[in-house]
C-alpha positions in Angstrom: 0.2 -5.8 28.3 -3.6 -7.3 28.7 -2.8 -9.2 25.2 0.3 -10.7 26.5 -1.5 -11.6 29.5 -4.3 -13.5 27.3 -1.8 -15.1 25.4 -0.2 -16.6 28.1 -3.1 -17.4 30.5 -5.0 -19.3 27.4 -2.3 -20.8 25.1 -0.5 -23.8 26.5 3.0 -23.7 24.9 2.3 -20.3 23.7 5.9 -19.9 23.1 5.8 -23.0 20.5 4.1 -21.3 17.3 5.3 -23.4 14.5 3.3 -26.3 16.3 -0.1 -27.0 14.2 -1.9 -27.0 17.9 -0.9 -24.3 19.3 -1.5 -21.7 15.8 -5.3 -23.4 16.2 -5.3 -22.2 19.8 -4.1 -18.5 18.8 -7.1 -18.8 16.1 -9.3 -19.6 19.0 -8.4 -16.8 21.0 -8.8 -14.4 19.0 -12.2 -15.6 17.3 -13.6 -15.9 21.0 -12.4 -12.2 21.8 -13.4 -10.8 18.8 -17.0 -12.6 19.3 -17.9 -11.7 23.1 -16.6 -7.5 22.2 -18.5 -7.6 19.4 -22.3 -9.2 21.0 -21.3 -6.5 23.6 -21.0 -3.9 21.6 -23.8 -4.6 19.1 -26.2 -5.1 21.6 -25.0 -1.9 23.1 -25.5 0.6 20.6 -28.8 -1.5 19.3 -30.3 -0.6 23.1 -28.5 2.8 22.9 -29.7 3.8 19.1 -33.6 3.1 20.0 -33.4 5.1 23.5 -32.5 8.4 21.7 -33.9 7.8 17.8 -30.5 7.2 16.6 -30.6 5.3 13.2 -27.0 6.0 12.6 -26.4 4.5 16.0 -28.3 1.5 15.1 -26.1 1.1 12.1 -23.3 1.1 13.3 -24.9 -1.2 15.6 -25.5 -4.0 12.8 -21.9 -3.0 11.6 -20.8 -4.9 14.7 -23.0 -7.7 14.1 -21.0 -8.3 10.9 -18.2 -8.3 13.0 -19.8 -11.0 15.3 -20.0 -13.3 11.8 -16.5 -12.5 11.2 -15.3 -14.2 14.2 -17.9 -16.9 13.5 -16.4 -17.7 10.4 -12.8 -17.2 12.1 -13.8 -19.7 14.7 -15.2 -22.4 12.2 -12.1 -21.9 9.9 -9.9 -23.1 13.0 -12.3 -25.5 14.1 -12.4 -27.4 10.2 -8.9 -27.5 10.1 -8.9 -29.9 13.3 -11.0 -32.1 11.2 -10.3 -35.6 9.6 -10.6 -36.7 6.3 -12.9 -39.1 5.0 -14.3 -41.2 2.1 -16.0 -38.8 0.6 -14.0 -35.7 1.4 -10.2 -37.2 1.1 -8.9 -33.8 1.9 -11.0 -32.6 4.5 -14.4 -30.3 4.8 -12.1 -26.8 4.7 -14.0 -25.1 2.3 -17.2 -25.0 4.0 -16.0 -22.1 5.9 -16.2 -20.3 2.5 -19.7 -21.4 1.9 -20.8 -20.0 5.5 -18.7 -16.5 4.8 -20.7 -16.3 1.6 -24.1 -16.5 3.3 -23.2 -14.4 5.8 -22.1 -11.9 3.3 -25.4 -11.5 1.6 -27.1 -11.2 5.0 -24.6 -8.2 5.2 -25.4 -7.1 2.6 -29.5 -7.1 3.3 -28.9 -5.6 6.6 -26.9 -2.7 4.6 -29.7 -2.1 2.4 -32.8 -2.3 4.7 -30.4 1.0 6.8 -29.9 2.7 3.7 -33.7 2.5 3.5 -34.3 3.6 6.9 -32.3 6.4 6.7 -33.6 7.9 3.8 -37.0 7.6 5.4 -35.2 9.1 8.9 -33.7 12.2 6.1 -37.1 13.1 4.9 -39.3 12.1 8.3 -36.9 13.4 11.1 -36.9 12.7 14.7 -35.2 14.4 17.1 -32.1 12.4 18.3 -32.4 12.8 22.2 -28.8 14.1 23.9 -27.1 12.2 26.2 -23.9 11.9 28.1 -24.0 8.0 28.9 -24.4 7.6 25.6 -21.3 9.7 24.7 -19.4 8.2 27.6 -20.0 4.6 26.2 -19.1 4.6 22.6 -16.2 6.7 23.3 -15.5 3.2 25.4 -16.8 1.5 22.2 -13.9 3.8 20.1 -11.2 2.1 22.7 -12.2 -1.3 22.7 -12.0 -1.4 19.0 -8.9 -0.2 18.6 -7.3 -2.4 21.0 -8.8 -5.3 19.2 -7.3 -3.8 16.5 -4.3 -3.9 18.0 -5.1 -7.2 19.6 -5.6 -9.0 16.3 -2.3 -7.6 14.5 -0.4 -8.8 17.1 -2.0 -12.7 17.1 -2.1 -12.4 13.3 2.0 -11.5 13.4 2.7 -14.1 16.1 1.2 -17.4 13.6 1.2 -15.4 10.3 -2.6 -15.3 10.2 -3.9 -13.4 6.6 -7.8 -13.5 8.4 -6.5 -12.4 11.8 -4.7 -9.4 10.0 -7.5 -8.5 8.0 -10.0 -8.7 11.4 -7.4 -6.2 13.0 -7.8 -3.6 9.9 -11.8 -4.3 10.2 -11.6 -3.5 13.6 -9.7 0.1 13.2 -12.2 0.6 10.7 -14.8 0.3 12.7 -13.3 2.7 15.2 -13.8 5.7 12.1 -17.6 4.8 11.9 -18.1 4.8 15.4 -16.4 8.4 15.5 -18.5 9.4 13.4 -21.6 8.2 15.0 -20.3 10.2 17.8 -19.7 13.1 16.3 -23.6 13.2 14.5 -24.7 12.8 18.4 -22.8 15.5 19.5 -23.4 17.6 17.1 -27.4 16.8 16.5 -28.7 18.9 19.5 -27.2 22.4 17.3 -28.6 21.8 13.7 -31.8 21.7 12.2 -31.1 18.9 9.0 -31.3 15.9 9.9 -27.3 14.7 10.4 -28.1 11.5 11.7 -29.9 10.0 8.9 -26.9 11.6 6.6 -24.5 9.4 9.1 -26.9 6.5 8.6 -26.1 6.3 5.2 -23.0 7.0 5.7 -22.6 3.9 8.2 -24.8 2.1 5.9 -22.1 2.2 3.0 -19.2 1.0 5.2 -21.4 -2.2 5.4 -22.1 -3.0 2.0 -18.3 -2.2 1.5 -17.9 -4.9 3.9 -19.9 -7.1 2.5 -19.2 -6.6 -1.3 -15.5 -7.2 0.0 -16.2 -10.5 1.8 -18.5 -11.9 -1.3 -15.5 -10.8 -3.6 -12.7 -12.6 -1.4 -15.2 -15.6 -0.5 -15.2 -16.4 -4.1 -11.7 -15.9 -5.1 -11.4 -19.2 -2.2 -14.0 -20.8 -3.9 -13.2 -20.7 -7.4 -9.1 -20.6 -7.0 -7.2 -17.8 -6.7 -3.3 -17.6 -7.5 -1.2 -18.7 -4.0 0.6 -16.5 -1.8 3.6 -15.7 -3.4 5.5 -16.1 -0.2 4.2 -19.4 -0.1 5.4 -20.1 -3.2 8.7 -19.3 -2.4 9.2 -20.8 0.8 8.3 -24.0 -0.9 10.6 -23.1 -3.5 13.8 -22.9 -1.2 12.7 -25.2 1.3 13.1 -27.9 -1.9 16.1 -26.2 -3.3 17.9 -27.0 0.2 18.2 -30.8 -0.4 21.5 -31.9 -2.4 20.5 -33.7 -5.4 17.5 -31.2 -6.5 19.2 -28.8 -9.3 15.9 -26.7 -9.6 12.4 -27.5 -9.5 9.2 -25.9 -12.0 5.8 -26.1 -12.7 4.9 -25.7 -8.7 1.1 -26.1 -8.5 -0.9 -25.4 -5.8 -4.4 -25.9 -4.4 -6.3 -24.9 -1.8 -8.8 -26.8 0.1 -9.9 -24.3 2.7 -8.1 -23.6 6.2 -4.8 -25.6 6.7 -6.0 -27.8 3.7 -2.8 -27.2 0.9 -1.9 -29.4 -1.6 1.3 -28.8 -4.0 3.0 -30.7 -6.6 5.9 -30.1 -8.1 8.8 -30.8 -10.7 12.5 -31.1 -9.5 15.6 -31.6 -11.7 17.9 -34.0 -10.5 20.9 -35.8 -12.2 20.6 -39.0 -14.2 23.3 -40.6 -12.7 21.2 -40.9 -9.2 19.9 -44.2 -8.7 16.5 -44.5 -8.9 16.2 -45.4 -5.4 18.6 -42.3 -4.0 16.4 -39.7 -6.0 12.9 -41.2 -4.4 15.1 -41.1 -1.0 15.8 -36.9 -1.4 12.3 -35.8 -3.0 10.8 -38.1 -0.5 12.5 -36.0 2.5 11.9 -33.1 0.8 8.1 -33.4 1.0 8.3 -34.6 4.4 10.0 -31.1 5.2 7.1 -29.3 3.2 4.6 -31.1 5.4 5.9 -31.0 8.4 6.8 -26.9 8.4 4.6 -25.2 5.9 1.5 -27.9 6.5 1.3 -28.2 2.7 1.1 -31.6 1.2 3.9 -32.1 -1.9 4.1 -34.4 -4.1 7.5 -33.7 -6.1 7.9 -35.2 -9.7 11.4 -35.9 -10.4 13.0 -34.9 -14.2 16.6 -36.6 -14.4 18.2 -34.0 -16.5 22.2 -34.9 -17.7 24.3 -32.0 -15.6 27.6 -33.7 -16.2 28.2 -33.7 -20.3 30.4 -30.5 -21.0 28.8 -30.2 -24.2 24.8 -30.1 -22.3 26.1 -27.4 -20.2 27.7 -25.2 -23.0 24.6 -25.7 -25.1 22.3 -25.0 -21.9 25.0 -21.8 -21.0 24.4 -20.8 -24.8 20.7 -20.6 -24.6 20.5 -19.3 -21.1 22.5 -16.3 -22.1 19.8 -15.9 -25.6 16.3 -16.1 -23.7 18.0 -13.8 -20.6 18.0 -10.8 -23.4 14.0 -11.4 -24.4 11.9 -9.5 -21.8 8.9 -11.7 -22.3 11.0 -15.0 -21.3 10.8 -15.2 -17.4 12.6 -18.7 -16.8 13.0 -22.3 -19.0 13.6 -25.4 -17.7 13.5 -29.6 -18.6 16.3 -28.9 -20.8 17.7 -31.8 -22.6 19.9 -32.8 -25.5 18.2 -36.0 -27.5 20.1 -37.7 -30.5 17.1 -39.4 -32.1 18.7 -41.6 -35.3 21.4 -39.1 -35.8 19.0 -35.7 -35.7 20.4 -33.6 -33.0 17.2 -32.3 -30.6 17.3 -29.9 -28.2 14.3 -29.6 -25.8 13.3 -27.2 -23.2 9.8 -25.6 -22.5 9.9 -21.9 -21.7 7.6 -19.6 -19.5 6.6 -16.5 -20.3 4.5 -13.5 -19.2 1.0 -14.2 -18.2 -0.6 -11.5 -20.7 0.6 -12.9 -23.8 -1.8 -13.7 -26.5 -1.4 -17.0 -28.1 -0.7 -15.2 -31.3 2.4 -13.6 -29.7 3.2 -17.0 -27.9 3.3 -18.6 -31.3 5.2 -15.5 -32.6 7.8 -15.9 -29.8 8.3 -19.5 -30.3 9.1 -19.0 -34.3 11.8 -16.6 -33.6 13.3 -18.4 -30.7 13.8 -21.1 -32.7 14.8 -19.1 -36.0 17.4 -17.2 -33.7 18.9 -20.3 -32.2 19.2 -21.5 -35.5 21.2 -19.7 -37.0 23.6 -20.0 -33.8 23.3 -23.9 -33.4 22.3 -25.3 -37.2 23.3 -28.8 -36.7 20.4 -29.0 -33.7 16.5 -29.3 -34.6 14.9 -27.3 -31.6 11.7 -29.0 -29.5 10.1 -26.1 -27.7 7.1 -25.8 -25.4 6.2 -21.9 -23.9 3.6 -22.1 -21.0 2.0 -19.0 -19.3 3.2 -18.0 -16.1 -0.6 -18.6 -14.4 -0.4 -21.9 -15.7 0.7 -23.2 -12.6 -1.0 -20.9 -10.2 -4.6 -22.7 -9.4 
């Protein structure tokens, strides 16, 4: 109920998500809400942990603090996107929100090691962790704030198909077991003699470097080029297929250049008999398509390809049916029939799985082309295998 009402008190157009605007101002929200809970609530249990000794209280304290550089980095990301291009960065400064989520990481990452520290020293110097209701009454507020930003930031992340608002909502419902926990070392500190709240120190003090091992780990995948979003992929894939004219497309690349910063290319089949001018006309709209509803830029590469010679399609039939029975053929495409000065060529390239050795690729290749030999022996056979990761950068 209170998120609908944010939604529509803050979002103009809410309704409108597919617009570039209004997905920013979702981003917005949510990085704003995330950052004033989370200043609350780290300065909070930071006041809270020092009133009654609590290091695990602190912790979990500092926790929230990495929260607050979450939505700091959530913010920025929505905030580069927004920005132009220019001369010396022709596809926009995306990717600095990485280098920010990096150095935040490894200040994470410090904080998480200077607790483990203090806790050690709390296990083997103790101090009495001093009871008290107000402080039971307000992380048990803590507990339900957390969880309705966790609830919060699945539904914004569902609404625009956010990947960093989803992962902020399962951050957030983690934080709602270390808080619990916290609690319970409070509650139960006043009846036992070990020291339970330097044990839940560490304890707290593991979630963070967890944390911050995870965000160095995914921070770098951005940086260095991680495979694309499958789902991406494939509503590329079928958004070019729609056009009339494009017979299939392959070797889809894309690239990321940080938040709302995608560039693709691509190569789509079309018949030779299309002018030159009506294939430009349908890959031209096809990128415009791309652009305008996934906000990836496309470049399409056009292969004419002959689909009307009976004989191409029975030879392309033929071998279709052969490479469908190897398990280690996952598509072929650019398939062509060349007479060069009366020798017969057949050309295609083939993809195949991703773990093959190049010993087994050029394995492969021989006996494809010994086994369509001996079904086709008036054609030579031109063939080109290429990994499936090839073309995910």
């Amino acid at each position: 109920m209170f998120t609908k009402f944010l939604i529509q008190h803050f979002i103009p157009n809410w309704q409108d998500t597919n617009h570039e605007k209004v997905r920013k101002q979702y981003g917005y929200l949510g990085g704003i809400v995330g950052l004033i809970a989370n200043i609350t609530l780290f300065l909070t249990k930071l006041i809270l942990g020092v009133l009654i000794n609590s290091i695990s209280l602190i912790a979990d304290g500092l926790n929230n603090l990495s929260d607050v550089g979450s939505s700091i980095i959530s913010l920025l990301g929505f905030k580069l996107s927004s920005k132009p291009a220019d001369k010396e960065h022709p596809f926009g400064h995306g990717k600095t929100e990485y280098i920010s989520a990096l150095i935040i990481s490894f200040i994470i990452l410090f904080l998480g090691f200077e607790l483990i520290q203090n806790s050690i020293d709390r296990i083997l110097n103790p101090i009495q962790v001093k009871f008290s209701w107000i402080s039971v009454i307000l992380l048990l507020i803590a507990i339900a704030l957390k969880l309705w930003m966790g609830l919060f930031n699945r539904t914004l992340g569902k609404i625009i198909h956010s990947k960093s608002l989803a992962a902020t909502a399962v951050d957030s419902l983690s934080d709602v077991f270390s808080t619990s926990i916290v609690l319970i070392s409070i509650l139960v500190s006043p009846f036992v003699s070990i020291p339970i709240d330097g044990y839940m120190g560490i304890f707290v003090s593991i979630i963070i470097l967890y944390n911050g091992f995870s965000l160095i780990k995914d921070t770098l995948n951005s940086l260095l080029g991680e495979a694309p979003d499958p789902e991406l992929m494939k509503q590329i894939e079928e958004m070019v297929l729609c056009f009339d004219g494009i017979k299939g497309i392959h070797d889809l690349i894309i690239h990321d250049y940080g938040p709302n910063r995608t560039m693709a290319t691509l190569h789509a089949e079309v018949s030779d008999q299309l002018s030159p001018v009506v294939a430009h006309e349908i890959v031209d709209a096809a990128e415009r398509k791309v652009s305008r509803e996934l906000n990836v830029f496309l470049v399409i590469h056009t292969d004419p390809l002959n689909f009307n010679c009976e004989m191409t399609n029975q030879l392309y039939n033929q071998i279709k049916t052969y490479l469908s029975k190897i398990p280690l053929v996952l598509s072929f495409h650019d398939f062509r029939v060349v007479d060069d000065h009366g020798n017969k060529n057949i050309i295609f390239e083939v993809v195949v799985k991703e773990d093959l050795s190049k010993e087994e690729m050029k394995s492969l290749k021989k006996q494809i082309k010994e086994d369509l030999k001996l079904q086709l022996p008036d054609y030579q056979f031109i063939i080109t295998l290429e990994r499936q990761h090839t073309f995910l950068h």
